[in-house]
C-alpha positions as CSV (number, residue, x, y, z in Angstrom):
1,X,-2.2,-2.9,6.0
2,X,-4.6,-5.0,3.5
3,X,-5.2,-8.1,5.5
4,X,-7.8,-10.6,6.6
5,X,-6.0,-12.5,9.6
6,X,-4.8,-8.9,10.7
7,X,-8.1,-7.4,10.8
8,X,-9.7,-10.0,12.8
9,X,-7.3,-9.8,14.9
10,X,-5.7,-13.2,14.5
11,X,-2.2,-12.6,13.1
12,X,0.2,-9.1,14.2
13,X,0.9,-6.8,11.5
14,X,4.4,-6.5,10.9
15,X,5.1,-4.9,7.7
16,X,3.1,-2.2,8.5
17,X,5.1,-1.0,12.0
18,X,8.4,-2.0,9.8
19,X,7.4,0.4,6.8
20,X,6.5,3.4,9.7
21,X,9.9,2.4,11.3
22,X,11.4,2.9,7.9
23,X,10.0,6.1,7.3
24,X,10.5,7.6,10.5
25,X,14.2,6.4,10.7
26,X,14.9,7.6,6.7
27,X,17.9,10.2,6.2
28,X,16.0,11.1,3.0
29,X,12.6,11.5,4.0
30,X,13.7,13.9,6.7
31,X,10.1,15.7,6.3
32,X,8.0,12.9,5.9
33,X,5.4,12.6,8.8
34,X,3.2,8.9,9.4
35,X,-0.5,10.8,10.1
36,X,-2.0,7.7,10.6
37,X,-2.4,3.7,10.1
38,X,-4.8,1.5,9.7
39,X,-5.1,-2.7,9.1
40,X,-8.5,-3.3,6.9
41,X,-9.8,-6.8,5.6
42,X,-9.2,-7.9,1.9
43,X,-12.4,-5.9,0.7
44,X,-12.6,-4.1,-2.3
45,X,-14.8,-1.7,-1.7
46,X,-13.7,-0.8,2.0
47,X,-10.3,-0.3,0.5
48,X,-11.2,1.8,-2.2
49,X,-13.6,4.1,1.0
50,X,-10.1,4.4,2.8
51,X,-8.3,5.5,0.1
52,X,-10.3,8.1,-1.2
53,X,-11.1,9.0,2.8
54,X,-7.4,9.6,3.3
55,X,-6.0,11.4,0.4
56,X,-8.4,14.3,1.2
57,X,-5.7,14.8,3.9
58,X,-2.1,12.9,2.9
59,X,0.6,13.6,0.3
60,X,1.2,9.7,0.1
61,X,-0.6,6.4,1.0
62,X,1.3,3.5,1.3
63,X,-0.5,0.4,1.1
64,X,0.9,-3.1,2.0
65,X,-0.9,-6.6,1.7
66,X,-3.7,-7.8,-0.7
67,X,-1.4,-7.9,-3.9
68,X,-0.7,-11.9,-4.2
69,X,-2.9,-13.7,-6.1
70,X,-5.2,-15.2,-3.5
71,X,-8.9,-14.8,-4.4
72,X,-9.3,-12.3,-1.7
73,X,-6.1,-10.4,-2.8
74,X,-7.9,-7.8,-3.9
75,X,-5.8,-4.3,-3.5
76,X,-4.7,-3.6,-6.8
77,X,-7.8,-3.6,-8.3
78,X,-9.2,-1.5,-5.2
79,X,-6.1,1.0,-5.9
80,X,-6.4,1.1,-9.6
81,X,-10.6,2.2,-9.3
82,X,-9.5,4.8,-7.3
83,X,-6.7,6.5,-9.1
84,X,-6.5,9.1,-11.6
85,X,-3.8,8.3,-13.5
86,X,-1.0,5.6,-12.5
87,X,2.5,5.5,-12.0
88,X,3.9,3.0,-14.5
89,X,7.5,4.0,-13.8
90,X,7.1,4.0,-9.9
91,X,5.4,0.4,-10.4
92,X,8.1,-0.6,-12.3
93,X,11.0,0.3,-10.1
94,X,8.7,-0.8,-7.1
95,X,9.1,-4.3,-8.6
96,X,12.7,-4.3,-9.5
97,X,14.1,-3.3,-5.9
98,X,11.6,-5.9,-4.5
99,X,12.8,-8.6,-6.8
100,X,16.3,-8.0,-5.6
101,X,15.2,-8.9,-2.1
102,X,13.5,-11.6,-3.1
103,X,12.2,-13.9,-6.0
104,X,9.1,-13.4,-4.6
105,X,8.4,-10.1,-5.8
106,X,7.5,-11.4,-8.9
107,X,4.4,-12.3,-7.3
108,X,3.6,-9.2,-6.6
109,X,0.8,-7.4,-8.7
110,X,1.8,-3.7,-6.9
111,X,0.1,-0.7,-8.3
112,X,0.7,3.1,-8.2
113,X,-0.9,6.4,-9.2
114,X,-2.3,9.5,-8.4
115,X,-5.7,10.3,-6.7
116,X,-6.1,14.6,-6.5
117,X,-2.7,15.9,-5.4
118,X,-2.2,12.4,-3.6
119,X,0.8,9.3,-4.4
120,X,-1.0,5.9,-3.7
């Protein structure tokens, strides 16, 4: 979880605990394991650290927060320094489910790719 207010301790995380619920309660992902969490501040250079840090370790990173277009919204352009190549396709239909939630996905500036043998 990408967030300021989080961080510091100011505002509970919820997306985080509801994307580990959804992963842990999934009929598809039947082997998928949550190693670990962690709530950061909007900084770029902390989130890039994490990144690389964890996919010495993990098949897939999930990230949420820090994609809006706030100044401090800065987790895109953390993601994208970190990758090898990205996910165009995975972006893409990261967007389009999202957008049938809500209209608000198109303010979303998502990213995904591959760091080593790692989905981000």
């Amino acid at each position: 979880m990408v967030s300021d207010s989080s961080a510091e301790g100011k505002r509970k995380d919820l997306s985080g605990p509801a994307i580990v619920q959804l992963i842990e309660n999934s009929t598809k992902l039947r082997d998928a394991k949550v190693v670990s969490t962690v709530t950061v501040p909007d900084e770029r250079a902390l989130i890039e650290a994490i990144l690389v840090e964890r996919s010495g370790d993990s098949d897939v990173i999930i990230t949420t927060g820090g994609t809006g277009f706030a100044p401090r919204d800065v987790t895109p352009e953390a993601t994208i320094n970190v990758i090898e190549r990205r996910c165009t396709g995975l972006e893409v239909a990261l967007h389009t489910r999202s957008l049938a939630a809500t209209p608000m996905a198109a303010l979303s500036r998502a990213v995904a790719g591959i760091l080593g043998h790692t989905l981000i």
